[in-house]
N, C-alpha and C positions, 0 to 999 in steps of 0.2 A: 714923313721924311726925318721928324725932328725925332723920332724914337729909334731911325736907322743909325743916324749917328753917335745916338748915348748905346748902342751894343756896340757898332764899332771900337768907340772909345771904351766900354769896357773890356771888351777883348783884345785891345791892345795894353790895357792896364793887366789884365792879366798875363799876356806873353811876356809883359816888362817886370814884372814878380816872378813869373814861373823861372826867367834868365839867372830873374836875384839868386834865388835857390839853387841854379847849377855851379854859382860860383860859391857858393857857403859849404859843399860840398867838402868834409873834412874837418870842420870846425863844430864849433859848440852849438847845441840850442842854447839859444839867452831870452833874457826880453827885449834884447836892441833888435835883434834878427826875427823873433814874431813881430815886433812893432813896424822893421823897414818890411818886409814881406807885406804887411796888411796895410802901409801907406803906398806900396805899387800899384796894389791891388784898387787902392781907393785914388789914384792918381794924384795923391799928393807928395811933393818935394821935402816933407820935413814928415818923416812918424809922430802919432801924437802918444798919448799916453792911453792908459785903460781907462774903461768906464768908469765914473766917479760920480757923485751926486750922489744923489736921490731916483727914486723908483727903479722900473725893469722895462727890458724891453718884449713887444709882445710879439711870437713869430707865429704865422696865420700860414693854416691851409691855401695854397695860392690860387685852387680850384672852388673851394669853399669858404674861405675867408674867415673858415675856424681857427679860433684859440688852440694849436697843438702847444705850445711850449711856453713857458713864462720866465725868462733870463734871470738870474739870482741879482734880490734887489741892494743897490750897492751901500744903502745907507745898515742893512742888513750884516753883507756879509762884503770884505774886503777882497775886490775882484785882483789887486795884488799881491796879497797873500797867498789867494787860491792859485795864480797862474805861478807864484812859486814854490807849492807846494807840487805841482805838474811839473816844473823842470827838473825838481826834488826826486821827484818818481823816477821821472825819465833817466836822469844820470842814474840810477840804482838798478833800473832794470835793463837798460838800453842792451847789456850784453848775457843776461839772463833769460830774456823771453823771445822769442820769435820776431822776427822781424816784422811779419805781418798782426802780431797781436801790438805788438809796439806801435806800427801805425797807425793801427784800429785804433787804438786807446788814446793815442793823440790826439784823431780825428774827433773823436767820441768827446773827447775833454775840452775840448777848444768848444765845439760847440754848444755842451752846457754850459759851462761856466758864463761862455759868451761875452769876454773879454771886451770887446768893442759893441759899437752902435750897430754900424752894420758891416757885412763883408766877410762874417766869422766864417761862414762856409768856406768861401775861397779860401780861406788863409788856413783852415783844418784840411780842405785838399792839398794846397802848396806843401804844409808840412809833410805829409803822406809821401809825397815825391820826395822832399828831402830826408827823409828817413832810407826808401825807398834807392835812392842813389846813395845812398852811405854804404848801404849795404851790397851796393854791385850791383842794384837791376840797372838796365840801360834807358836810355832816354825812348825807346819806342814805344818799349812796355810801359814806361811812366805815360805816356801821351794815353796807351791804349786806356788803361785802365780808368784814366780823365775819361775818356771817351765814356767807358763802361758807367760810370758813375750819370753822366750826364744823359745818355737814353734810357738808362734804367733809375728815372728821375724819381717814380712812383716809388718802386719798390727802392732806392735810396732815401727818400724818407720816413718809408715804413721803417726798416730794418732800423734807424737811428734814432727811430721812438719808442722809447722801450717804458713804456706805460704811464710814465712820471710826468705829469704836466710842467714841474716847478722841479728846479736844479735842488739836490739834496746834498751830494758830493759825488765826487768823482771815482767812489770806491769800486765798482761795480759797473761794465755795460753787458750790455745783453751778445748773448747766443748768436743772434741771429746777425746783428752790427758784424760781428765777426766773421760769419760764417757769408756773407755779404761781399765785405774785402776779398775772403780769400776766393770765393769764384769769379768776383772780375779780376784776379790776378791769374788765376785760372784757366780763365777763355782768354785771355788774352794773347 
C-alpha cells in the first residue's frame, strides 16, 4: 500500500511540473526555471541548487542492476558551468536547428551532465514539452509522446546510451537518441 502511494505522489508531482511548463510557455530557459520544474517534480516547495560535493551519482540497469552510466563527478568537473554552457547552446541554436533535434539535445544534455541527485529524467522529459509547446505542438501530442517514451521504456534507454559509460561533454548524442524522438513524435 505504502509503494501505491509514493507513485501516486509521484505522479501528482509530476502533473504539478508538467502545469509549471505550460505556464513558462514563451519565456526563457534559465536555471531558476530547470531548478522550479525539478523541485515539482521532487515535491519540494523551495528549488534547490545543482549537484555540488564530491563524487557521482551511479545510474543502474533497473532490470539488472548494472552500472549503465556514471554522472560527471562534481569535485571533477563544475555541474554549473556545464548546465551554462547548455543554456549557452540552447539560446544560439534554439532557432537554427529543428525543433525536435533541439529537444533531443536537451533531453540528451540534462541527463548526462546530470544536474541533480535524482529526478534528472523527469526534468529532461518536462523540458522536451517545453521546447516542444514553444514551438506549436499541442498539449496532446505533448501527453502522447510522454506516453511513447514511457512504454517504450527499453528501447528509451537503449537509444540514450550511446556507448559512454562516464559524461565527457555534451558535444555530440547519438543517431539513434534522435532518431528515437522523432518516431515517437511521429506515431503520435
Amino acid at each position: 500500500m505504502e509503494k501505491l502511494s509514493i507513485v501516486k505522489e509521484r505522479q501528482e508531482n509530476y502533473e504539478r511540473a508538467r502545469q509549471d511548463v505550460v505556464k513558462y510557455i514563451g519565456k526563457d530557459l534559465t536555471h531558476d526555471f530547470i531548478k522550479r520544474i525539478h523541485a515539482s517534480i521532487m515535491g519540494l516547495d523551495v528549488p534547490c541548487g545543482y549537484r555540488a560535493g564530491s563524487g557521482s551519482c551511479q545510474v543502474r540497469n533497473q532490470r539488472t542492476s548494472e552500472v549503465v552510466f556514471l554522472s560527471p563527478d562534481c569535485v571533477i568537473i563544475d555541474i554549473q558551468k556545464e548546465m551554462q554552457k547548455l543554456l549557452d547552446w540552447y539560446a544560439k541554436n534554439k532557432s537554427m536547428l529543428s525543433v525536435v533535434e533541439i529537444a533531443a539535445f536537451l533531453h540528451w544534455a540534462i541527463v548526462k551532465i546530470h544536474p541533480f541527485s535524482n529526478g534528472n529524467g523527469r526534468t529532461a522529459r518536462l523540458l522536451v514539452l517545453f521546447v516542444l509547446f514553444n514551438h506549436g505542438y499541442s498539449d496532446s501530442k505533448g501527453r502522447t509522446l510522454e506516453e511513447y517514451f514511457e512504454t517504450n521504456r527499453i528501447a528509451y534507454d537503449k537509444a540514450l546510451d550511446d556507448g559512454k559509460l562516464m559524461y565527457v561533454n555534451f558535444a555530440n548524442f547519438s543517431a539513434e537518441w534522435l532518431a528515437f524522438v522523432e518516431e515517437g513524435l511521429e506515431c503520435c
